[in-house]
N, C-alpha and C positions, 0 to 999 in steps of 0.2 A: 504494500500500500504506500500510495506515494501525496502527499499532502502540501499543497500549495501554499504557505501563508498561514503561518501556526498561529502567529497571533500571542494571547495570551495560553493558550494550549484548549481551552475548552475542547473542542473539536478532534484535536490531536489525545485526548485522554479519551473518550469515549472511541476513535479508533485502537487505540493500546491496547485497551481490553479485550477488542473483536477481533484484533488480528492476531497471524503468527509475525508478525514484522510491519514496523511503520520508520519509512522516513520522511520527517518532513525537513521543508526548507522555508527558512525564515531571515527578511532582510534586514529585520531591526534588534540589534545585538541588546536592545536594552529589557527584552524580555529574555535573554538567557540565564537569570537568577531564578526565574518563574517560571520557566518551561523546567528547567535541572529540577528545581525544587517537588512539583507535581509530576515530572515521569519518574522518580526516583527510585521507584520501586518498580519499573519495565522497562528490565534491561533488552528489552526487543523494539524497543523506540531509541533513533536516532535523530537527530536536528542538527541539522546543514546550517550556520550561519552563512549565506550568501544569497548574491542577488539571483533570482530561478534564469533569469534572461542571461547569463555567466556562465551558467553551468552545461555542460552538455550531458541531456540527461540518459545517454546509452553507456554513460559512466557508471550512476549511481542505482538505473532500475534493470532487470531483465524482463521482457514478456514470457509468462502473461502479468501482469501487476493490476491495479487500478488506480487511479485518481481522484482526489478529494481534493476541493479547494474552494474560498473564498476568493475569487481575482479579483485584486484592486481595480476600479476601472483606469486608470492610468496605462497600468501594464497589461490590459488582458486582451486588448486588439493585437499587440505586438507577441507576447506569448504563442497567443492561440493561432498564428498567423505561421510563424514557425515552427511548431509542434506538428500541425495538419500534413507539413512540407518533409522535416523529416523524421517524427517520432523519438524516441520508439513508444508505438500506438497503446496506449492502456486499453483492456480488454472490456472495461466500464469506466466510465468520470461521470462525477458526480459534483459539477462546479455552481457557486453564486455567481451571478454577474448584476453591474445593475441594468435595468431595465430596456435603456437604450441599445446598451451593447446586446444583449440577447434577442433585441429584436431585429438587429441588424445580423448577427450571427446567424440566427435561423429563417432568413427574409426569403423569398419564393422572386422565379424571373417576374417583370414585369414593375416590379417595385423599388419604387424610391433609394431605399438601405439596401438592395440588392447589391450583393462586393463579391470582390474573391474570396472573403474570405467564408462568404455565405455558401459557396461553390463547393471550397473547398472542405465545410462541413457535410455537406451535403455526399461528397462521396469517397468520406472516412465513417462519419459516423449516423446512424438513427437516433433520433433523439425524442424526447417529449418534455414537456414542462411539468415538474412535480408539481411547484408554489410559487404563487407571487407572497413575497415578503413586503411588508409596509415600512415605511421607517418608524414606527414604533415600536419593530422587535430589536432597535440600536440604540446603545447611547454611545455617545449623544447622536440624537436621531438623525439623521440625514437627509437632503432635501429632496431625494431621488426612491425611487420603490426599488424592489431586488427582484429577478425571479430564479430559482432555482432549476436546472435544466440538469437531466439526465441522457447522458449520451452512451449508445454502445454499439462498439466495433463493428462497422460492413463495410471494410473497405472496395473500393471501386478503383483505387488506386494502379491496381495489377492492370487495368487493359491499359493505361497508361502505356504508350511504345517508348515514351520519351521524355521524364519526368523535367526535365532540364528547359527545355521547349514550353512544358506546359505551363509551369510555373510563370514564365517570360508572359506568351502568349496572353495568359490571364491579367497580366501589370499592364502590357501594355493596353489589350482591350479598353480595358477601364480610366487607361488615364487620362483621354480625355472623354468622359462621358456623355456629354452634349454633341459629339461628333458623331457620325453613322463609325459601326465597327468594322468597314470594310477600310477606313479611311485611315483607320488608326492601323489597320493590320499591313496595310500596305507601307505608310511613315517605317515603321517596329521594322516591316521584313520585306524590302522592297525584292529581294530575289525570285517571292514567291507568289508566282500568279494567284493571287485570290479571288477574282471576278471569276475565274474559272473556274476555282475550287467553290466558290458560292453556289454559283449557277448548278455545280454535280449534285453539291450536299441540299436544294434547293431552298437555301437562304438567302432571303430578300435583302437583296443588297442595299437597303435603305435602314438595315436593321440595326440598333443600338445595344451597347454588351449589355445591358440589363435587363434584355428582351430574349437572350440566347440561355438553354435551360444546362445542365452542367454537363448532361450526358451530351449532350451537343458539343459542347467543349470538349471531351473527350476526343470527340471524333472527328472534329475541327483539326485538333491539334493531332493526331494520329494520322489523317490526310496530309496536314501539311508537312510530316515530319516525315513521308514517305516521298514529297517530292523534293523536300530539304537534303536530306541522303543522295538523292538521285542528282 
């Protein structure tokens, strides 16, 4: 079990218990008196004083493991953005985000908060929404709501031909979003005829990335990576 953001430990005691091994990581050294103090009697909990975004975590976990965390909103775009890309995948996570971010995290084509990185939960993980948390289960309360999201393991990653490609492909679709994404794929990768790969995959070529679904992406980027090669 691998635990994001121990905190004062609450969360991190109640995993001690249930597991056979917990480690969490934690970036603020001034709860290390309070964490030592409360796991002292579970020698099967460990706490990483470091930043999670520092670490590479096929250091400290093997699969299968899970995850458990409270992501700061500050870090959890950046995190969860990297993890999606290159693991190593926990076989359940069990994360808080606030509000925002989970509605951008699990946003559907067509929509506003539609990103990569909605893409890219989309075919690592299944997910559902346990709870929305209120800021009155904090103190001090905070001015944003929480929801808790439950994710487990489907990667789609494998039909991936070309993970390197994909990953590109998806930045550059998206950055400029008010342009058609034939516009942007042509800027990113002028080599590669895309009018004609549009035309094969029959994608209207007036189409914008937050209107392309992820499976789509896949096979966008597996055409193009076949004429990339060639």
């Amino acid at each position: 079990m691998l635990e994001v953001g121990c905190g004062v430990g609450t969360l991190t005691l109640e995993l001690a218990k249930r597991s056979k091994r917990v480690i969490g990581v934690e970036i603020d050294k001034r709860f290390k008196p309070i964490l030592e103090n409360l796991l002292k009697d579970y020698p099967n909990t460990e706490i990483i004083f470091e930043d999670i975004m520092k670490i590479d975590l096929s250091k400290i976990v093997t699969p299968p493991y899970k995850l458990a965390g409270n992501l700061p909103y500050y870090i959890s775009g950046s995190f969860l953005g990297e993890y999606f890309q290159k693991g190593p995948y926990a076989s359940l996570m069990v994360i808080m985000l606030q509000k925002e971010m989970a509605e951008r995290l699990t946003s559907s084509p067509g929509n506003k908060k539609y990103s990569p990185l909605s893409i890219l939960l989309h075919i690592t993980y299944s997910y559902e929404v346990i709870s929305k948390v209120p800021p009155s289960c904090f103190f001090p309360a905070p001015e944003v709501e929480s929801v808790i999201l439950r994710l487990k393991l489907n990667p789609k990653l494998d039909k991936i031909h070309n993970k390197e490609l994909f990953f590109k492909l998806l930045k550059e679709s998206f950055s400029q979003r008010r342009k058609f994404l034939l516009n942007n794929l042509q800027r990113a990768f002028p080599e590669i005829d895309w009018k004609t790969l549009f035309t094969e995959l029959n994608i209207d070529s007036k189409i914008r990335a937050e209107d392309l679904s992820p499976e789509d992406y896949i096979t966008l980027s597996n055409k193009a990576f076949a004429l990339w090669k060639d």
